[in-house]
MARVO-411285 format. One record per atom (N, C-alpha, C, O): residue number from 1; residue in three letters; x, z, y negated. Coordinates in Angstrom, 2 decimals. Layout:
N
   pos   code         X         Z         Y
   NUM    ALA         X         Z         Y
...
This chain:
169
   pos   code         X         Z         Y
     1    UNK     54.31    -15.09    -41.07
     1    UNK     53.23    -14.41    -40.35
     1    UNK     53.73    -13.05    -39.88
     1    UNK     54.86    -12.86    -39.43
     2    UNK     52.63    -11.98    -40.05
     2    UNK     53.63    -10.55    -39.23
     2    UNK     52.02    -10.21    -38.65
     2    UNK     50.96    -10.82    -38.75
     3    UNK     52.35     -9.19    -38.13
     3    UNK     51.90     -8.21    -37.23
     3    UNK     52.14     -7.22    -37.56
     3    UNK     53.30     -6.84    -37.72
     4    UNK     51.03     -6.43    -37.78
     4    UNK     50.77     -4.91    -38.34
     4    UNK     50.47     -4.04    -37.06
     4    UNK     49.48     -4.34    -36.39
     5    UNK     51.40     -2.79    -36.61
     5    UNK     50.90     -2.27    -35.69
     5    UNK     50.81     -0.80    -36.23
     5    UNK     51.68     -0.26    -36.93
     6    UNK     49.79     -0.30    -35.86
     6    UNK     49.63      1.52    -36.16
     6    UNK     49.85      1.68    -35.07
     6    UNK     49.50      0.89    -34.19
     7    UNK     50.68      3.13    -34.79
     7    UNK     50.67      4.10    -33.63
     7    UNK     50.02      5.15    -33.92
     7    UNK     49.77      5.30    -35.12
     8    UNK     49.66      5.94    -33.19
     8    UNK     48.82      6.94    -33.38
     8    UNK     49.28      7.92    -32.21
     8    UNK     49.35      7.56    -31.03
     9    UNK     49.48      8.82    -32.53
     9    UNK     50.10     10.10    -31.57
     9    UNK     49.12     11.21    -31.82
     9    UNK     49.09     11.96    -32.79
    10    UNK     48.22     11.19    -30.63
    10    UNK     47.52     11.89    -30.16
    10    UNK     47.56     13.41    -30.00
    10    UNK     46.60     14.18    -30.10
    11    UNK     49.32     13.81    -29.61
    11    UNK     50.09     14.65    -29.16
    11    UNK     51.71     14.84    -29.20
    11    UNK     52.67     14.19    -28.77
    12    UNK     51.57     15.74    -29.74
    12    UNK     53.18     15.94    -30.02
    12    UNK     53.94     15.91    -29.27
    12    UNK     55.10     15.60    -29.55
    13    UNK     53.42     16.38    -27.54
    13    UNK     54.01     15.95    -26.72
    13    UNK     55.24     14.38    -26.02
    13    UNK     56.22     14.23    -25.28
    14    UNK     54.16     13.42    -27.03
    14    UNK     54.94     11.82    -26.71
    14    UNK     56.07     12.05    -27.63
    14    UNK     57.23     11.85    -27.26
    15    UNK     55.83     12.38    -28.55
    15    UNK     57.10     12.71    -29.71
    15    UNK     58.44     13.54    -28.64
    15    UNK     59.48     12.98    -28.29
    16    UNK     58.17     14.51    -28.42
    16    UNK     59.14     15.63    -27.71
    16    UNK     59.48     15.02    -25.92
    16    UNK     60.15     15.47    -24.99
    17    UNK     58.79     14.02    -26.07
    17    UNK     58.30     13.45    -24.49
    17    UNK     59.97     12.18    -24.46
    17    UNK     61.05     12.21    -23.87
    18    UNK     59.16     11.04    -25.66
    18    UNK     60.26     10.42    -25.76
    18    UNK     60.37      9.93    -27.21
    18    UNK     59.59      9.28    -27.91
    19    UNK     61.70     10.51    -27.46
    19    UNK     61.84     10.37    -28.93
    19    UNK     61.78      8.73    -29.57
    19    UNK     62.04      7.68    -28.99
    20    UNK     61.47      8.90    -30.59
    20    UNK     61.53      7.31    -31.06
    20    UNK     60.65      6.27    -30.84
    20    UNK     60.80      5.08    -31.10
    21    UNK     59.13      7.24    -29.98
    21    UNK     58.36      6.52    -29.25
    21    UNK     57.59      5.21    -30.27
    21    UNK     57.29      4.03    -30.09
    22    UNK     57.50      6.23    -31.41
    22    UNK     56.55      4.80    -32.01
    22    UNK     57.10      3.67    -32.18
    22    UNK     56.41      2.71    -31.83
    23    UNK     58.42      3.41    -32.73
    23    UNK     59.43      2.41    -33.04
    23    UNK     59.32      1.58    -31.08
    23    UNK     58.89      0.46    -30.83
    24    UNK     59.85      2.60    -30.09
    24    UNK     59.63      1.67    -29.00
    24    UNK     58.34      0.90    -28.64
    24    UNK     58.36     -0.20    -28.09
    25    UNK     57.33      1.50    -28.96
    25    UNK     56.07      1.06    -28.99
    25    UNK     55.81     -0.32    -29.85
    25    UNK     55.45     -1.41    -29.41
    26    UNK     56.02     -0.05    -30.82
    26    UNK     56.05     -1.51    -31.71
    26    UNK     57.05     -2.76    -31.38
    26    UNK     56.88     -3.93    -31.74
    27    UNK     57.97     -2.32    -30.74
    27    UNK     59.14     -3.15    -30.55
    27    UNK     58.33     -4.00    -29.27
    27    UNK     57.97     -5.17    -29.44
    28    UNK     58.11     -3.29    -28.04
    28    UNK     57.28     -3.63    -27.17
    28    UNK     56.16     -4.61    -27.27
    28    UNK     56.05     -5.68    -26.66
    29    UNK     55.41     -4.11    -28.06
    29    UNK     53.96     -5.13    -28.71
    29    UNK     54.77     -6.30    -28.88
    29    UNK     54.81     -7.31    -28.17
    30    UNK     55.47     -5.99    -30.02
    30    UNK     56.02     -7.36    -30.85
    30    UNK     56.82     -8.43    -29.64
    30    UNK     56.64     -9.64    -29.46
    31    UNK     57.36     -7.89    -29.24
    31    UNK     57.91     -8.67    -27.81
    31    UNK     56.81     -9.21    -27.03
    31    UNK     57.02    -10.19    -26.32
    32    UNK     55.68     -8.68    -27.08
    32    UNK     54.71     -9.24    -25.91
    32    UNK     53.93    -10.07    -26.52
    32    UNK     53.45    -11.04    -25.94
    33    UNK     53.67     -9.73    -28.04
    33    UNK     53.24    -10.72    -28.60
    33    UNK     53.90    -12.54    -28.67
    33    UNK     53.36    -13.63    -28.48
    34    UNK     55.30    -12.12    -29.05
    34    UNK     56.15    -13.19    -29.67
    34    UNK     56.22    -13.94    -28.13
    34    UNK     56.43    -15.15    -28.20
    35    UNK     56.05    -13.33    -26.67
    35    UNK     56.33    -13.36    -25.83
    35    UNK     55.11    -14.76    -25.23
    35    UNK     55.31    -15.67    -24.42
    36    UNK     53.91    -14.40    -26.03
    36    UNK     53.08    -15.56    -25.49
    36    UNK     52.83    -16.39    -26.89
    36    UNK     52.59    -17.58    -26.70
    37    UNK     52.84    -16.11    -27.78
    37    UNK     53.16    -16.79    -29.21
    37    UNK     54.43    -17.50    -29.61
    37    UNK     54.45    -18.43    -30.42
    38    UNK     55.48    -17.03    -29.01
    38    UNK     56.06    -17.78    -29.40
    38    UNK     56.74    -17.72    -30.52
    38    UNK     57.85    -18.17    -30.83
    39    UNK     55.90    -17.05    -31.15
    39    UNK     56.72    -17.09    -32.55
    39    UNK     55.42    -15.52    -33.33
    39    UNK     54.42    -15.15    -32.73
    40    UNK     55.78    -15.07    -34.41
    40    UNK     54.68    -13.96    -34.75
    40    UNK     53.59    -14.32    -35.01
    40    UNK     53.32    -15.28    -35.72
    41    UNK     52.50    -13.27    -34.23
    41    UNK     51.16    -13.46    -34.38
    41    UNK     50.25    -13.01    -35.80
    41    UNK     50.44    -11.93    -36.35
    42    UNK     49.71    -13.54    -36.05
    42    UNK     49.45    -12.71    -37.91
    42    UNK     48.11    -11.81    -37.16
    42    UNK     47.20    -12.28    -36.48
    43    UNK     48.33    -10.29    -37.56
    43    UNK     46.81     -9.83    -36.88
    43    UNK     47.44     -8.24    -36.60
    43    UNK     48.46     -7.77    -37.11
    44    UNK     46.69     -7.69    -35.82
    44    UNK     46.97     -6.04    -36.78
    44    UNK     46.14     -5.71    -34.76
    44    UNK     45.25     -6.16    -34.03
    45    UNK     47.30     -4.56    -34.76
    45    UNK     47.23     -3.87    -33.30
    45    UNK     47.47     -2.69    -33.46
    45    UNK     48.34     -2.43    -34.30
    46    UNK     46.56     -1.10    -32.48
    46    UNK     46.86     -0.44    -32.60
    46    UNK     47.55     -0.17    -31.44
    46    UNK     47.73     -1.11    -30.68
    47    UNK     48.03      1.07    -31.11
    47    UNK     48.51      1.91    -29.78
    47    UNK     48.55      3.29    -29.89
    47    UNK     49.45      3.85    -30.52
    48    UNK     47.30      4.13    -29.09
    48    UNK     46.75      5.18    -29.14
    48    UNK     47.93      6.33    -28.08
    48    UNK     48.12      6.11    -26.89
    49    UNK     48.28      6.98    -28.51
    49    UNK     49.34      7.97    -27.37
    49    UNK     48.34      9.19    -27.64
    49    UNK     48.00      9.78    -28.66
    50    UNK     48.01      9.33    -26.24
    50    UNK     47.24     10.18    -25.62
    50    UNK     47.38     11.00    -24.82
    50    UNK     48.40     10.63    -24.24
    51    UNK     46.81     12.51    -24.05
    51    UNK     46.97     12.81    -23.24
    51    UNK     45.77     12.54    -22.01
    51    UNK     44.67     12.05    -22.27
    52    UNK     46.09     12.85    -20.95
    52    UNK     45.30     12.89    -19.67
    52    UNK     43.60     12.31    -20.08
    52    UNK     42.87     11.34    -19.94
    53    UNK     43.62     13.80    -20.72
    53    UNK     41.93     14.27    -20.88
    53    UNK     41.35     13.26    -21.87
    53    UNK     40.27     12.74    -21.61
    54    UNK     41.97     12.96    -22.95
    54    UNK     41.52     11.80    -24.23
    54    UNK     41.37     10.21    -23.08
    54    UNK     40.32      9.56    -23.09
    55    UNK     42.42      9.87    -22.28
    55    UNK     42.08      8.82    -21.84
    55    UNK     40.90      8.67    -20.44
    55    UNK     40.26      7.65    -20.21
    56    UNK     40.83      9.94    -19.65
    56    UNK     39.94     10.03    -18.53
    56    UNK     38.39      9.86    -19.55
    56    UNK     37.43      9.12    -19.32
    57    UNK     38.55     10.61    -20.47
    57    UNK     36.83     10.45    -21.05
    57    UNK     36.95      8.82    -21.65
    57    UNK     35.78      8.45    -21.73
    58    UNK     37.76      7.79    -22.07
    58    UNK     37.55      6.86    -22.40
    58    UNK     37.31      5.97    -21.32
    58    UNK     36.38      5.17    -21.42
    59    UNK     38.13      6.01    -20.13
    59    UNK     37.65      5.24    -18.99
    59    UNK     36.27      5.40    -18.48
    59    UNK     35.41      4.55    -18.25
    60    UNK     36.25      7.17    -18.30
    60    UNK     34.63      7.43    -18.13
    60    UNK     33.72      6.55    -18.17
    60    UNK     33.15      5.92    -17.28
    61    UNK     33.59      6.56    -20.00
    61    UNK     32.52      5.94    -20.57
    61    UNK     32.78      4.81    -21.04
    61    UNK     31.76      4.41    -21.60
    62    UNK     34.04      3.67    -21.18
    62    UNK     33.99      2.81    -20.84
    62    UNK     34.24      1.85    -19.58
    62    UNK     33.86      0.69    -19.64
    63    UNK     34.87      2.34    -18.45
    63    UNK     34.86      1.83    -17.42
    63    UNK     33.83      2.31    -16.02
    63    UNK     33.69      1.67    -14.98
    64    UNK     33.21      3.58    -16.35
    64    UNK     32.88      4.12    -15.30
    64    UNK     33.72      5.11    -14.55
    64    UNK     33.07      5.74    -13.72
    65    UNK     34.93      5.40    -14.62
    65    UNK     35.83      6.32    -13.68
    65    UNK     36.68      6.82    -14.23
    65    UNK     37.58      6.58    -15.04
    66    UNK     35.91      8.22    -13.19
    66    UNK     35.69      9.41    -14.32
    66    UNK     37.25     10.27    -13.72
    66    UNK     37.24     11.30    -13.05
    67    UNK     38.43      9.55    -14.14
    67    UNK     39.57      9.75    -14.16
    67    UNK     40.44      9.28    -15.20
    67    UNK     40.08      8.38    -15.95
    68    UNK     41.95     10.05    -15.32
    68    UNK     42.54      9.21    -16.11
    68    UNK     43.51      7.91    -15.55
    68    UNK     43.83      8.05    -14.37
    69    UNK     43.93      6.87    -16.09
    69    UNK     44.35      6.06    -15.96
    69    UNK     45.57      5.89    -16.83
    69    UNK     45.61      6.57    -17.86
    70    UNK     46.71      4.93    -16.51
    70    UNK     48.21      5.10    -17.76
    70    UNK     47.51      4.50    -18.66
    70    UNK     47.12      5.19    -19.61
    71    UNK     47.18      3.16    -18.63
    71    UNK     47.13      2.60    -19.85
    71    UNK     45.00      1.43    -20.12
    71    UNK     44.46      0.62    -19.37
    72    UNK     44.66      1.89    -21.19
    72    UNK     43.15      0.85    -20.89
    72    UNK     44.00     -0.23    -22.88
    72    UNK     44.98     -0.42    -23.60
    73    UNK     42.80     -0.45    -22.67
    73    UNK     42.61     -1.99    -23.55
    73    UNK     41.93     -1.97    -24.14
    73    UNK     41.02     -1.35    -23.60
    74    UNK     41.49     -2.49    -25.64
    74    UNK     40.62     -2.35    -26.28
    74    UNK     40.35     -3.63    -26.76
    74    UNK     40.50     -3.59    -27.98
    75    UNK     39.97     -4.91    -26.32
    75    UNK     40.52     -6.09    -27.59
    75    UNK     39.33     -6.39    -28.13
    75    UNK     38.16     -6.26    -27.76
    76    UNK     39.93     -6.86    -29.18
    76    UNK     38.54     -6.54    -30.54
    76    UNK     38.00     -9.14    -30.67
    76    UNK     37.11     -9.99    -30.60
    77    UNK     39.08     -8.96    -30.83
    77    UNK     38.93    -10.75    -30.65
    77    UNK     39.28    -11.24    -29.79
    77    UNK     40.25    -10.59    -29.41
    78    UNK     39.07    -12.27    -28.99
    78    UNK     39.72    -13.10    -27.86
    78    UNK     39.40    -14.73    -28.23
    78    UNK     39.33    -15.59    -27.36
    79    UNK     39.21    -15.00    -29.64
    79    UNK     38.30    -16.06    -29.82
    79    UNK     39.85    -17.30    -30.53
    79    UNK     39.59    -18.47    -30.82
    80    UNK     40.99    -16.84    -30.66
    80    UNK     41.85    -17.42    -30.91
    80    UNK     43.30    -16.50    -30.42
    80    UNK     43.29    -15.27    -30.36
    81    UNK     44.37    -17.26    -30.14
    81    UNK     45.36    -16.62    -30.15
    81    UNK     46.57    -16.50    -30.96
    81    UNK     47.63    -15.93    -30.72
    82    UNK     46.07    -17.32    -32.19
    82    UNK     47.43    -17.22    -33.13
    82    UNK     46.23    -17.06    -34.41
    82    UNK     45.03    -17.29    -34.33
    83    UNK     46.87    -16.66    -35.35
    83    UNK     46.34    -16.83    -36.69
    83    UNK     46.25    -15.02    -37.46
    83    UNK     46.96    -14.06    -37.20
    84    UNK     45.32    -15.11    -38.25
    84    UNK     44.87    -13.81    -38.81
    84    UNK     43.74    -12.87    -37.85
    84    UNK     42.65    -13.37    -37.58
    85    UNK     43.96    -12.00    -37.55
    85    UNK     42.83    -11.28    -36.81
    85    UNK     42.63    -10.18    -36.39
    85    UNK     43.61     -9.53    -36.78
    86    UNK     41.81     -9.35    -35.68
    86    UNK     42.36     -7.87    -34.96
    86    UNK     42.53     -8.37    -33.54
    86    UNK     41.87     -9.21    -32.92
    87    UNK     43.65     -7.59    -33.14
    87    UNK     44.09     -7.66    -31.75
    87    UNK     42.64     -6.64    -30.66
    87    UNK     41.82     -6.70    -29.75
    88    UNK     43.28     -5.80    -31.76
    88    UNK     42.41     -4.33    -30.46
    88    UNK     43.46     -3.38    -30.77
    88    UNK     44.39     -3.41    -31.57
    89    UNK     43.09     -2.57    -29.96
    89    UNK     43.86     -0.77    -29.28
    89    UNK     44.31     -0.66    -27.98
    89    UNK     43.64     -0.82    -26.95
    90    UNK     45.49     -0.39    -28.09
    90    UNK     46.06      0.28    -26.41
    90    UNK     46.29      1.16    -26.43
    90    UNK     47.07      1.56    -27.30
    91    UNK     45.70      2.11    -25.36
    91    UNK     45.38      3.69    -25.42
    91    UNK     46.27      3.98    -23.79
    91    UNK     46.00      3.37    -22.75
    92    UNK     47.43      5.14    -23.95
    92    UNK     48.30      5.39    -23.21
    92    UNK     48.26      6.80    -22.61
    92    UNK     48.80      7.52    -23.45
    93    UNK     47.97      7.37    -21.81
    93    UNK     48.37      8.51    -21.18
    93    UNK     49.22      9.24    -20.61
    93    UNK     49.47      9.25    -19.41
    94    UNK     49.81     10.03    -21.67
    94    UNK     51.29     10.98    -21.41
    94    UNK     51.36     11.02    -19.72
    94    UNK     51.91     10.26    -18.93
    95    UNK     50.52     12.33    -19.53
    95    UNK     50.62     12.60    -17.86
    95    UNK     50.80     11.72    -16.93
    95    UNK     51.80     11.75    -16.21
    96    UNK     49.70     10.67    -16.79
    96    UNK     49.50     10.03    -15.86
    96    UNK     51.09      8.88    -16.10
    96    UNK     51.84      8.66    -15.15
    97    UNK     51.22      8.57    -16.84
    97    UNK     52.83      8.07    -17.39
    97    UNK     54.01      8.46    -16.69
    97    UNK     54.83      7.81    -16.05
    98    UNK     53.85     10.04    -17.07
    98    UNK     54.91     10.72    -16.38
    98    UNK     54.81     10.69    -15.24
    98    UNK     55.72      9.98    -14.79
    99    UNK     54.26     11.04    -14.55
    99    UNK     53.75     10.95    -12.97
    99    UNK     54.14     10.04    -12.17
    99    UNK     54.84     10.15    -11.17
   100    UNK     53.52      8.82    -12.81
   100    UNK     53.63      7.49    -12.26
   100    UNK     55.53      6.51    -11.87
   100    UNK     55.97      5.82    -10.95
   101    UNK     56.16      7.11    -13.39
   101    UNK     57.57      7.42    -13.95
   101    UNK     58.12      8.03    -12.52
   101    UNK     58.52      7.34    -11.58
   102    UNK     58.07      8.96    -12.55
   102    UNK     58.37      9.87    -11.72
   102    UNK     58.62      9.52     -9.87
   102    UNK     59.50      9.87     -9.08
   103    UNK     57.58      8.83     -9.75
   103    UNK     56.73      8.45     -8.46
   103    UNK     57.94      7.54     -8.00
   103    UNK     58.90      7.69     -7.25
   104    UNK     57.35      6.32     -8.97
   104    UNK     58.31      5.20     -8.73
   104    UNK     59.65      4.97     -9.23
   104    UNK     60.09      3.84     -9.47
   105    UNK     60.43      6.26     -9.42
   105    UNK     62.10      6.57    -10.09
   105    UNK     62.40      5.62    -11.24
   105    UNK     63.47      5.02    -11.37
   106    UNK     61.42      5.55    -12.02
   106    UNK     61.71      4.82    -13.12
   106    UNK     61.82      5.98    -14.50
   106    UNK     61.14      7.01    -14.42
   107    UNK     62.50      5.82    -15.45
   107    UNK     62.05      6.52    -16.49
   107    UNK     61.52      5.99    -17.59
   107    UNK     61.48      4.88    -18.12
   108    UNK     61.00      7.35    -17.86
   108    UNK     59.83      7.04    -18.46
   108    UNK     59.47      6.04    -19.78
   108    UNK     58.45      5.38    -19.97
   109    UNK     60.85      6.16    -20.76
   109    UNK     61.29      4.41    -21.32
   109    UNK     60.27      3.53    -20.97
   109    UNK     59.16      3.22    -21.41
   110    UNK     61.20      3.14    -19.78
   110    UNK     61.09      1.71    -18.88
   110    UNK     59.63      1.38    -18.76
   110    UNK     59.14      0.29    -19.07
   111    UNK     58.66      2.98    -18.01
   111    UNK     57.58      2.69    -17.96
   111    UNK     56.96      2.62    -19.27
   111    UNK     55.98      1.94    -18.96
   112    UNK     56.86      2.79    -20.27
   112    UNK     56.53      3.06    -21.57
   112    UNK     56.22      1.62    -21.82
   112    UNK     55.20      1.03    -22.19
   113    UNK     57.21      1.31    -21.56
   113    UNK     57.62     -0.10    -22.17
   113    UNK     57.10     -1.32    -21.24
   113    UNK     57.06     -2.43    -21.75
   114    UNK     56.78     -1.18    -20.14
   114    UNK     55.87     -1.71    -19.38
   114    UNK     54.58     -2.01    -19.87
   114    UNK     54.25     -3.11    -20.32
   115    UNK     53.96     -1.18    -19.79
   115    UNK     52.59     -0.63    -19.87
   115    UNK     52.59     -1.25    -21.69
   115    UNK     51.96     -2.30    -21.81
   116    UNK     52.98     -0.91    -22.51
   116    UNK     52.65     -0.77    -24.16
   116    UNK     52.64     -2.81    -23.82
   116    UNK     51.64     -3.47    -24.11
   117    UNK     53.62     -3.31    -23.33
   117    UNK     53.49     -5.16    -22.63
   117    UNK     52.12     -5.68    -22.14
   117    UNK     51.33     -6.58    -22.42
   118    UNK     52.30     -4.30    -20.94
   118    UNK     51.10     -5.33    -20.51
   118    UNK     50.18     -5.00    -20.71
   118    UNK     49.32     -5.72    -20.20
   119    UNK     49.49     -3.48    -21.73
   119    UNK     48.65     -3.67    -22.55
   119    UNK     48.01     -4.64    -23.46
   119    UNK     46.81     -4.92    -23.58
   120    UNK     49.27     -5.20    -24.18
   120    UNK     49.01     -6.01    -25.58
   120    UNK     48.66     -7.29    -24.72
   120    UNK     47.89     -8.05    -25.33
   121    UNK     49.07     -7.78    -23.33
   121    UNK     49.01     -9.09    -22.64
   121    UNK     47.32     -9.10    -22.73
   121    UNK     46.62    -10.02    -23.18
   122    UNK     46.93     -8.02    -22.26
   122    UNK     44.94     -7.85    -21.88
   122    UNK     44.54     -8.16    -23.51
   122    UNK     43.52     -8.84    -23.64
   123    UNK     45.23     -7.74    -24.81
   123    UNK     44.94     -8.02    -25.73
   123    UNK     44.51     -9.21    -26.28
   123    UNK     43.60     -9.50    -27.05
   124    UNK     45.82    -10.18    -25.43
   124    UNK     45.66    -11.45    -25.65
   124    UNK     45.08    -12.20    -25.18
   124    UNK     45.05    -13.39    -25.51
   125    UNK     44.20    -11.45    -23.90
   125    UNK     43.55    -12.11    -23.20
   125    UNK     44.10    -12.42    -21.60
   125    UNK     43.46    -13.20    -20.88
   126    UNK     45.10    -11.88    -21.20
   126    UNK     45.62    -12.14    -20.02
   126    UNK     44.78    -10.95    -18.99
   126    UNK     44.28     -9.95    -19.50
   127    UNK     44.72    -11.15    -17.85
   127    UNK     44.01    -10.34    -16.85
   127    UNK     44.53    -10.59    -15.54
   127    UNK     44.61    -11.71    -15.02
   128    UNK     44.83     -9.66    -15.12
   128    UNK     44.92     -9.47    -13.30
   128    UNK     44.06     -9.67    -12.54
   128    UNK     44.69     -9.77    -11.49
   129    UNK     42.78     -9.83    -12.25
   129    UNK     41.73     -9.55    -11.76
   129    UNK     41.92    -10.84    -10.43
   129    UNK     41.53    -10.42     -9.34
   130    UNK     42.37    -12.06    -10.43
   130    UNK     42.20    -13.11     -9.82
   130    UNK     43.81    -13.20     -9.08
   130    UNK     44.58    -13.05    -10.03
   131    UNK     44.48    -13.36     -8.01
   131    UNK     45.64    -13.88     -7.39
   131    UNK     46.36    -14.79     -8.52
   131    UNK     47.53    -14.54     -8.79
   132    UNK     45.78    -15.67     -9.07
   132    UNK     46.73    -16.61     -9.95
   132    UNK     46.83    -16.11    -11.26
   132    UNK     47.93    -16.09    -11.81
   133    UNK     45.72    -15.65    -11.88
   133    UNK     46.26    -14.68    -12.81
   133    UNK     47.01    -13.50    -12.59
   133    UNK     47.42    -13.16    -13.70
   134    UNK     47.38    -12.73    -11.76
   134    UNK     47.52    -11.98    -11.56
   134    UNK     49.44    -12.36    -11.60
   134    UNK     50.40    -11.63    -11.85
   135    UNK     49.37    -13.36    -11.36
   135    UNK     50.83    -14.13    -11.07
   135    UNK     51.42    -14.17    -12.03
   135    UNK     52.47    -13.57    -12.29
   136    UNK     50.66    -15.10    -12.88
   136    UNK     50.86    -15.24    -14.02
   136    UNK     51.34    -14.16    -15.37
   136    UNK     52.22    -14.28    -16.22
   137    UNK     50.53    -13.31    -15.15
   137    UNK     50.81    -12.31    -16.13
   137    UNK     52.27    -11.46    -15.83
   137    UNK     53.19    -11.05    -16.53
   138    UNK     51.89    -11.41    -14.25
   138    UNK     53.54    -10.67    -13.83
   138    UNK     54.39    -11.11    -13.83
   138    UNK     55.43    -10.53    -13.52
   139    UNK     54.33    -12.52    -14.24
   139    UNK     55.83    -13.30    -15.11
   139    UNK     55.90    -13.26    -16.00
   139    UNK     56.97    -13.01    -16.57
   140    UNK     54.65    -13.51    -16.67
   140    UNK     55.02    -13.39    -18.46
   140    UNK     55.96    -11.61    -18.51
   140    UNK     57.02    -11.22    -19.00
   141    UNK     54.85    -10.97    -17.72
   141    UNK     55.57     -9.41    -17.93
   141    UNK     57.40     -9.13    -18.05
   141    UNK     58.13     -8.76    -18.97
   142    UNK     57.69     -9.60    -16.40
   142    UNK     58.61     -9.72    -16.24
   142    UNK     59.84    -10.67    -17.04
   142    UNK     61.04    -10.54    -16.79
   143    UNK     59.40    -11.43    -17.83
   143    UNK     60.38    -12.16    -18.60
   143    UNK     60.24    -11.73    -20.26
   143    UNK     60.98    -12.24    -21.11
   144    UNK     59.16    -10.68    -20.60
   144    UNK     59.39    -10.18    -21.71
   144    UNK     60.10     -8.81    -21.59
   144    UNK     60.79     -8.36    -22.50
   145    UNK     59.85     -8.10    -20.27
   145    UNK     60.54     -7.00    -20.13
   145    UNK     62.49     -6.63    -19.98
   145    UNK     63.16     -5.61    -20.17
   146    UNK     62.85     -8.21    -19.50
   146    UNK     63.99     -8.26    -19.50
   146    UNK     64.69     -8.24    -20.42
   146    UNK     65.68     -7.54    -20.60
   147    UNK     63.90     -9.54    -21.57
   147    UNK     64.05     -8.72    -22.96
   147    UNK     64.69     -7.48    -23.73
   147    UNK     65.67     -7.20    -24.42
   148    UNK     63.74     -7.01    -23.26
   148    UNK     63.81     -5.83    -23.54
   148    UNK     65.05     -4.50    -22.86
   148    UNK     65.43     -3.35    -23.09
   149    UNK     65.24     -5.46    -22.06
   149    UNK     66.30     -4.71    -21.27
   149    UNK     65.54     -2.96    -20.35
   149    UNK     65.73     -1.74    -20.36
   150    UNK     64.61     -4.06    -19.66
   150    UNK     63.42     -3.06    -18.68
   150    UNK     63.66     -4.05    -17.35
   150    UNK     63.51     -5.27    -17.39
   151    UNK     64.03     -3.38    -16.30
   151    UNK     64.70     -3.97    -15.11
   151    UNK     62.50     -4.30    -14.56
   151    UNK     61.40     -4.04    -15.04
   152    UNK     63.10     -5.01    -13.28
   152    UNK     62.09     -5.89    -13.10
   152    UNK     60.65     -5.07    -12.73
   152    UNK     60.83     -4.74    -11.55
   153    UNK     59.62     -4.68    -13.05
   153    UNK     58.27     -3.75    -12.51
   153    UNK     58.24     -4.18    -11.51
   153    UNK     58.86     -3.53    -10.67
   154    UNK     57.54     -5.49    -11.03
   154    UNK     57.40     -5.41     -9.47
   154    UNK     58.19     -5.94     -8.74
   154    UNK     57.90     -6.98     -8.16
   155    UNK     59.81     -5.12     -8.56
   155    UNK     60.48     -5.53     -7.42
   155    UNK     59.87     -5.11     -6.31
   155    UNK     59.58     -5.63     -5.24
   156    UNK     59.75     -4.05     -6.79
   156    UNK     59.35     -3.35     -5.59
   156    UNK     57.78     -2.90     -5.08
   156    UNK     57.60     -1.70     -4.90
   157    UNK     57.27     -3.33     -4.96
   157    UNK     55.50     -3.16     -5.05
   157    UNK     55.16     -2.07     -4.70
   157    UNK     54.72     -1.26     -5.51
   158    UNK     55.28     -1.79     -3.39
   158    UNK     55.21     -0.16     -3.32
   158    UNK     55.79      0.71     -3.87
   158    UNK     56.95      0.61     -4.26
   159    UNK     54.95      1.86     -4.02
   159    UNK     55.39      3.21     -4.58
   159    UNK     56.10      4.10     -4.06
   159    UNK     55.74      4.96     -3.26
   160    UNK     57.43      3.88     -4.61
   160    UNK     58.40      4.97     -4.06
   160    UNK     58.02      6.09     -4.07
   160    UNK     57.15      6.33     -4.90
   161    UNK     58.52      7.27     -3.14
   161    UNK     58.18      8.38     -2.92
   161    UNK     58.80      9.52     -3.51
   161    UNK     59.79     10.00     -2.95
   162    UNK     58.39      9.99     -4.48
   162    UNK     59.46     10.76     -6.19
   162    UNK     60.12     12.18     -4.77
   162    UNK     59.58     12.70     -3.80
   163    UNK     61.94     12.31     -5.64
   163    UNK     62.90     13.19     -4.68
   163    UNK     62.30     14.40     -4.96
   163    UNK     61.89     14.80     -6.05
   164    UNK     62.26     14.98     -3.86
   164    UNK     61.47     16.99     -3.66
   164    UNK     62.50     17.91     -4.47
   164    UNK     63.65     18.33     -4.35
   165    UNK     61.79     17.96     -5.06
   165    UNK     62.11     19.42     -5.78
   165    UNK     63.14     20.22     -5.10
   165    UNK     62.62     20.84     -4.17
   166    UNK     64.90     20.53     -5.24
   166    UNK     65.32     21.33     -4.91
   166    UNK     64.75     22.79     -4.89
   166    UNK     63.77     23.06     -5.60
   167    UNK     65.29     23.63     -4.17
   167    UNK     64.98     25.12     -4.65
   167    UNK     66.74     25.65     -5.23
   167    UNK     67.87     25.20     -5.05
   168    UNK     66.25     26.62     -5.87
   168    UNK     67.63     27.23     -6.71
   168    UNK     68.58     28.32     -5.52
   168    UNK     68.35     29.35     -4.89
   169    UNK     69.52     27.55     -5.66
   169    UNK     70.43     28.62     -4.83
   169    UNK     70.71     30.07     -5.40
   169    UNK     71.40     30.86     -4.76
């Protein structure tokens, strides 16, 4: 069984941003996949690398808010979780990435590699929306990210406060 993933680079920026992105991107999926499968999922996923403006108009008009966001979801089936099928699209936002990276002293890797996880998790059907799901998924997260050798997302829940800008002597 395999898994077909397209990347799609929106912007040359993710390229020059972080090298090697598509390969990390796929590596990611495949981990999050194998991660609730178990073993490979047969079925075909994309992952959209975007900037700001491409993902604020997709939330727009599919969520209502009319901002950008790091990462949305696209899933095309939810009607099985193993077999032949389309997953969907995970659509990523450079900026808001960096930012977020930034915020919480992570780099941007780490967050990359977060997000491209717990994208593909909404793929599979996992959701935050409820306390026990919400649990749930942030373990699965957390035990595919280690994996991966991505230290833990929510140790720390709050948002660290990114170091001020020296000025140049």
């Amino acid at each position: 069984m395999t898994t077909a993933i397209l990347v799609t680079c929106r912007t040359e920026r993710w390229r020059t941003s972080l090298p090697g992105v598509e390969a990390l991107g796929r590596r990611a999926a495949l981990a999050a996949i194998r991660g609730v499968a178990g073993r490979r999922l047969s079925g075909e996923l994309g992952i959209v690398l975007a900037d700001d403006r491409f993902v604020r108009r997709l939330n727009r008009e599919y969520r209502g808010q009319d901002h950008p966001t790091n990462v949305l979801s696209f899933p095309l089936d939810r009607a099985a979780t193993v077999g032949d099928r389309l997953l969907g699209d995970v659509v990523l936002a450079l900026g808001t990435l960096r930012r977020e990276a930034r915020q919480q002293r992570k780099t941007l890797r780490s967050h990359f590699l977060h997000l491209v996880v717990h994208g593909v998790l909404h793929l599979l059907g996992f959701d935050h929306d409820r306390s026990r799901a919400a649990k749930r998924m942030e373990t699965l997260e957390r035990r595919i990210l280690a994996g991966l050798g991505v230290d833990d997302p929510y140790a720390e829940k709050a948002v660290r406060p990114a170091a001020k800008a020296r000025k140049p002597r």
